[in-house]
N, C-alpha and C positions, 0 to 999 in steps of 0.2 A: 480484562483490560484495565480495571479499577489500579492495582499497582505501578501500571505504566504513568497513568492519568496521575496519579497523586507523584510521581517524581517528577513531572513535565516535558516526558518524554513521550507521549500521547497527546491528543486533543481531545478535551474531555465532548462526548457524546451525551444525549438524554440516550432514555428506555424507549422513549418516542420515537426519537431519530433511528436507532437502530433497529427497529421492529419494522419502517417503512422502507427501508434501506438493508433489510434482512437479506432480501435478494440478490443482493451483491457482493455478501463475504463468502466464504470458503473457509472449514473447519477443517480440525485433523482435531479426531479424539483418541485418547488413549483410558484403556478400560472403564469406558462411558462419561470419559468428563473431556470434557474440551480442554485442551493446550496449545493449539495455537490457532490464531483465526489473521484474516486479512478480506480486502474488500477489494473489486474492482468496478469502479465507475466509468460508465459508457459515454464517452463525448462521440456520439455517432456521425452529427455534423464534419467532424474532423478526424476521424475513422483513429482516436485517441481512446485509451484506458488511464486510468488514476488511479493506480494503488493506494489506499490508505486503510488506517486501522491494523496494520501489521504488526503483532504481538505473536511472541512466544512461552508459554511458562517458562518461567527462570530454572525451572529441575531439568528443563529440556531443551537447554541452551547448549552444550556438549555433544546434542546428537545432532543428524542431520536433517531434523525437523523444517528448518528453517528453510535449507533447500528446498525440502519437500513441500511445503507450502509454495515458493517462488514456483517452482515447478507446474502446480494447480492453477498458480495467477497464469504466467504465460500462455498456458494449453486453453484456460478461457480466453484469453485476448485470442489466441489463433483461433478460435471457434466462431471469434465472432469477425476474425478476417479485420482484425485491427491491422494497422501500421504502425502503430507504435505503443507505448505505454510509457508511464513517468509515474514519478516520486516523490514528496514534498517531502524533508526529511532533514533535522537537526543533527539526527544521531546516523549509523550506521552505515556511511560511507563504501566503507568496503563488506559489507555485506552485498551493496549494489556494483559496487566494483566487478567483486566473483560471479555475481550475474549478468554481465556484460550491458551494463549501463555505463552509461558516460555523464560527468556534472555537464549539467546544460544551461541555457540562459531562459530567463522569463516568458522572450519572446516566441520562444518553441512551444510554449503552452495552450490550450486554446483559449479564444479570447476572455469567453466568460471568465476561465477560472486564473487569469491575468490579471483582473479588474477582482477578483477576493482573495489574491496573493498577501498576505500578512508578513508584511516589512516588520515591523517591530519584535515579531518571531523570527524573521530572517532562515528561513529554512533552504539548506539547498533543494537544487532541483535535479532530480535524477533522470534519465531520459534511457530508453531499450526501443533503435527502430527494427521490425523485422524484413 
């Protein structure tokens, strides 16, 4: 994740945050080293997921990784009988595009994370109802 964080194209994490928050990414290793990880966060009030933390190795940006990780997000949100999921997201547009997300507005968000929206990062917001 470190690489992403240092172009600003991540939100940098402690070792803290993601050790207590471990249980909501999804890995894909390739011969015993992680390459690409992502996280889904449960707004269960609002039967909503949050993708974040989606990285890829850069050596494994050519394959279809990246799917395959989208792939792993979605089949957890339908495990846990979501209705939708979303994406706060600077970069990668049409990666969310090819997985049938649509840019969406603030107010589709759930409230809490409406109210720690970061305007001055100004990220879009990606949105997949099922």
């Amino acid at each position: 994740m470190q690489p992403f964080v240092d172009e600003g194209r991540l939100l940098e994490r402690s070792y803290e945050r993601i050790n207590e928050e471990v249980e909501d990414f999804i890995f894909i290793e390739s011969d015993g080293e992680i390459i690409a990880c992502a996280a889904l966060k449960l707004y269960e009030k609002e039967n909503m997921g949050e993708i974040y933390g989606l990285v890829v190795n850069k050596d494994f940006h050519s394959t279809n990784t990246s799917s395959n990780l989208m792939d792993l997000l979605v089949q957890k949100a339908m495990d846990h009988n979501l209705s939708s999921i979303f994406a706060l997201s600077k970069f990668g547009g049409r990666f969310f595009f090819r997985h049938n997300f649509i840019e969406s507005e603030l107010s589709s968000l759930p409230l809490n994370r409406q109210k720690s929206y970061d305007y001055q990062r100004g990220s879009t917001i990606f949105l997949r109802s099922f």
